[in-house]
N, C-alpha and C positions, 0 to 999 in steps of 0.2 A: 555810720553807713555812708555810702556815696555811688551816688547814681555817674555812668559812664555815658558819653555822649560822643557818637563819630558825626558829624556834620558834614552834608558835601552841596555847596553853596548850587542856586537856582537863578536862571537870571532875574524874575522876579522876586516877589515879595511874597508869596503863597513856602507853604513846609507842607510836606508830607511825612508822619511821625509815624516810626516800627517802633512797636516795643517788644520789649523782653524781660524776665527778671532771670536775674545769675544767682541770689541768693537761693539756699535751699533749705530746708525743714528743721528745725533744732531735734534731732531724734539721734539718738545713739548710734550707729554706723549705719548711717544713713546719706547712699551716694547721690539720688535725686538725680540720673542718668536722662528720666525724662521729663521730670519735673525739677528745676527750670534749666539741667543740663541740655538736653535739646533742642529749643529753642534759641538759646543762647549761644548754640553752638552755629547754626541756619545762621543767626544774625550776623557772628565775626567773616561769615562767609559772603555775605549780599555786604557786608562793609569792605569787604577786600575787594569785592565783584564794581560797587557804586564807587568807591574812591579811589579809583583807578583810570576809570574814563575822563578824556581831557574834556568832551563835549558839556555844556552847561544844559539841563534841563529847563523849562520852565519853572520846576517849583526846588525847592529845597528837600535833601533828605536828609531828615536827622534818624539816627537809629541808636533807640534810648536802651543802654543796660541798666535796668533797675537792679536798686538793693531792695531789701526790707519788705518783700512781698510778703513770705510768712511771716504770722505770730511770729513775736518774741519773746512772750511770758510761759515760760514753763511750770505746768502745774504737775504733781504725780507724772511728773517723766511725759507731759505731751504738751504743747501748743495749742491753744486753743483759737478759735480765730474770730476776730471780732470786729467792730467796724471801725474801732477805733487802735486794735492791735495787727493790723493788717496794712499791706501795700504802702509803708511808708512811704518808699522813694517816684511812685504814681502821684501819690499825693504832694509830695513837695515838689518836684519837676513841673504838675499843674500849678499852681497856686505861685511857683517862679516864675512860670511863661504869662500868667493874669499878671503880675503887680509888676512885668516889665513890659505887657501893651504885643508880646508876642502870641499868646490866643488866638488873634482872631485871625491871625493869617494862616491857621491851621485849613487844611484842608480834608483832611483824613487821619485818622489814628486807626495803623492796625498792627494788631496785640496779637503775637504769636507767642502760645503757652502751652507744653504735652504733646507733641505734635512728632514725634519720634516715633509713637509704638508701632508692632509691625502689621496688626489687623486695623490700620488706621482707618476710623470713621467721624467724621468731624462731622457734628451738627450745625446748625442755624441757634446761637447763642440769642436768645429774646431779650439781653441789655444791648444788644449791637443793636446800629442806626439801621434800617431797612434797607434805604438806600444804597447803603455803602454793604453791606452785606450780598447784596442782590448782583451788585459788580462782582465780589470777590466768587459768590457760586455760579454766575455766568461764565468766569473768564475758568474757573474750572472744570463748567460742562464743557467750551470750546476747545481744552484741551486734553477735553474725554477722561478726566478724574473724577468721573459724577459717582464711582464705586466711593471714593475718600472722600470726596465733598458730599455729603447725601443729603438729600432734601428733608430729612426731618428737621424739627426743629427740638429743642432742650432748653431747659427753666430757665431763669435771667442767673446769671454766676456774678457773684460779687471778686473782681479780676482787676488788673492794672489798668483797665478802660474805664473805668467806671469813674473815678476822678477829672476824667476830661469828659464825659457824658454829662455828668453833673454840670459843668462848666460849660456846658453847649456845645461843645465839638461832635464829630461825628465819628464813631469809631465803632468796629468790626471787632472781637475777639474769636480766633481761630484756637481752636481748641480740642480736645477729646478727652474728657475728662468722664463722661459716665459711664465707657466701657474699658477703661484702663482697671484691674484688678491690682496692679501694683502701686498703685497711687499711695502715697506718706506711710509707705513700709520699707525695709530694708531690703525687698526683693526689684525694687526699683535702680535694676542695675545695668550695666552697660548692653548686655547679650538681651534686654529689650530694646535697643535702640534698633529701627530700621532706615539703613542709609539711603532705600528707594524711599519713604515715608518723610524724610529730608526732602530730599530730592522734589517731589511732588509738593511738597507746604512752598518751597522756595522757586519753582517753576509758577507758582499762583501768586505766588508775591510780587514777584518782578513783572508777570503780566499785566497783573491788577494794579502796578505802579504805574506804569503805560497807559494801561486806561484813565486813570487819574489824572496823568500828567497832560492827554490828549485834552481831559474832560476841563482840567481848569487852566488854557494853559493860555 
């Protein structure tokens, strides 16, 4: 496995940390278009979009492509996921950033995962930081996506956040994961992806970097 990393240097010492995972499903023709093709796709574009400007922010962006999200162990033809056969490369990226002293200049972790489909509804994920969550659905009420960002909330998800939550950071996972019907089956294909559903997750991303960058800078 190996985790991918674009860095784009902050004049300070603060990071602001995107994640993603590129890996997908061990399932027999299985394209995973929204899982973790969509997000992953949002990401190489806010890396084309962030390492491009000559201006230095306050804080650092790194924007991690994880491996190793799903299972690896396949039983009777499926993956099963568990907490120790899960988000590999979450967990070793944390536990690099701890034993090299880079932690605690984290400022934010946010985990974009599923965020493609075209009746997109992303909840309030109850493992994200309050805090930091609270920015990410304000700065998409401000820019009138309160239809996609809806104010429910949904059960804590065991996700690429969760390793640096553990570790005290503070981190948001964007998500839509309990009204996707296509989720870890073979219908999970391209012609569910919506490029306005892009469009809107990465308009909240870049705002909610802003806010972040304003909030620690």
């Amino acid at each position: 496995m190996k985790n991918i990393i674009a860095k784009v240097p902050g004049s300070g010492q603060g990071t602001i940390l995107l994640l993603t995972h590129y890996d997908t499903l061990r399932l027999s023709n299985f394209v995973g278009a929204v899982d973790g093709g969509s997000s992953s796709g949002l990401m190489l574009e806010l890396a084309h979009d962030y390492c491009g400007k000559p201006k230095k922010e306050p804080n650092a962006i790194w924007m991690a492509f994880l491996d190793g999200e799903e299972a690896q162990v396949v039983t009777n033809g499926v993956a099963q996921w568990t907490d120790t056969d899960s988000v590999y490369g979450s967990r070793e990226l944390a536990a690099r950033m701890a034993v090299s002293d880079e932690l605690k200049n984290i400022r934010a972790v946010i985990l974009a995962d599923m965020i493609g489909p075209k009746n997109l509804r992303i909840k309030r994920e109850e493992n994200s930081t309050p805090w930091l969550a609270r920015i990410v659905w304000d700065t998409a009420d401000r820019l009138h996506y309160s239809n996609y960002f809806v104010p429910q909330t949904t059960q804590e998800i065991d996700d690429d956040h969760v390793p640096f939550k553990k570790r005290g950071a503070p981190v948001v996972d964007i998500i839509d994961l309990n009204d996707y019907p296509y989720w870890h089956t073979t219908e999970d294909t391209m012609d569910k992806v919506s490029p306005k559903s892009l469009a809107v997750v990465g308009h909240v991303i870049v705002e909610s970097v802003s806010a972040l960058q304003e909030k620690f800078h």
